[in-house]
C-alpha positions in Angstrom: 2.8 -8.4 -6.3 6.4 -7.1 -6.5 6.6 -3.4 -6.4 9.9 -2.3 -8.4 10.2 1.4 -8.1 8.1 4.5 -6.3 6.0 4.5 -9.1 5.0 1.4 -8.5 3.8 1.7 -4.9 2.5 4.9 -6.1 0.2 3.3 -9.1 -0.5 0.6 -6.5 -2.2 2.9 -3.9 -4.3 4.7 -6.7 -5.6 1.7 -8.0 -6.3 0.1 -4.9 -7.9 3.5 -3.1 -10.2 3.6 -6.2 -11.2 -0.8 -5.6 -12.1 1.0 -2.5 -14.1 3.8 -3.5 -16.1 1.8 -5.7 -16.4 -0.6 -2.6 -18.3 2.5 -0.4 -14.8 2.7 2.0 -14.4 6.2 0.9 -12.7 6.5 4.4 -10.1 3.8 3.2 -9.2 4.9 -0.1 -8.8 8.5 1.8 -6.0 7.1 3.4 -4.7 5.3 0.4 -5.1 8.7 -1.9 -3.2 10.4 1.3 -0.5 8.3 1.3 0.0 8.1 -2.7 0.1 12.2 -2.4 3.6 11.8 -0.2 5.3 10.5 -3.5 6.9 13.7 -4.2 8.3 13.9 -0.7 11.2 12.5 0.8 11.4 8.8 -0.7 11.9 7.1 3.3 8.8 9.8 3.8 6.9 7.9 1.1 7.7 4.3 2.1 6.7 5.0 6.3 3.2 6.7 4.8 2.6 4.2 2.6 3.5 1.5 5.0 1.3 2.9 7.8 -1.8 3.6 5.4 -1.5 -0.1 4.0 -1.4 -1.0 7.7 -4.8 0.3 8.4 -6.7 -0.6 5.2 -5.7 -3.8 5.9 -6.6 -3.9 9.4 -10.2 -2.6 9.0 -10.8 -3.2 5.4 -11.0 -7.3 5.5 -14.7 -7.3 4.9 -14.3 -5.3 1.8 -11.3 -6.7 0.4 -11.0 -10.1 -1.5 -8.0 -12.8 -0.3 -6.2 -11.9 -3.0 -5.9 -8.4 -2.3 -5.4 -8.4 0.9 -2.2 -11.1 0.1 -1.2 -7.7 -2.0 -1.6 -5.5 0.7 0.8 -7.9 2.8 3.3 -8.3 0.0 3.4 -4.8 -0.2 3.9 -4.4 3.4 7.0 -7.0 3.3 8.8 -4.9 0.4 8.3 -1.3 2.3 9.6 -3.0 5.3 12.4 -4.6 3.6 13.4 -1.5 1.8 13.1 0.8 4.8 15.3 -1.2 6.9 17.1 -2.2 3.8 16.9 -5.5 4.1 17.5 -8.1 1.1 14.0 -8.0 -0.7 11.9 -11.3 -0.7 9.5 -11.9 -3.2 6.4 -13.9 -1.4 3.8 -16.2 -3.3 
């Protein structure tokens, strides 16, 4: 997954806090819908939200989420971390 723009991560986290709705982790996608709500705020705000909410449902969603979406989560992780410490951006996969 290569995220391109705030839009992006912002689509991103809507899609995957409804995969986790329709999962049962309505605690999870909480935190994903939380984090997609900071979009309008500062855009470093909006990365360090995002990054810490896909932190978490990757930490205690692994039963619930496929290999392949977690692998999303962490190439999503890589990118916010790149671009908050603005670091050259490495596409993984």
């Amino acid at each position: 997954m290569f995220l391109t723009s705030n839009q992006d991560l912002y689509d991103y986290l809507l899609r995957l806090a409804r995969t986790l709705k329709d999962r049962g982790a309505t605690e999870l996608s909480e935190v994903a819908t939380g984090a997609s709500r900071q979009a309008t705020s500062m855009s470093t705000e909006f990365l360090g939200k995002s990054r810490i909410a896909l932190r978490r449902i990757l930490s205690e969603g692994k039963a619930i989420l496929n290999a392949s979406e977690q692998a999303d989560i962490e190439d999503a992780l890589q990118q916010l971390t790149a671009a908050i410490y603005r670091l050259p951006q490495r596409r993984v996969r």
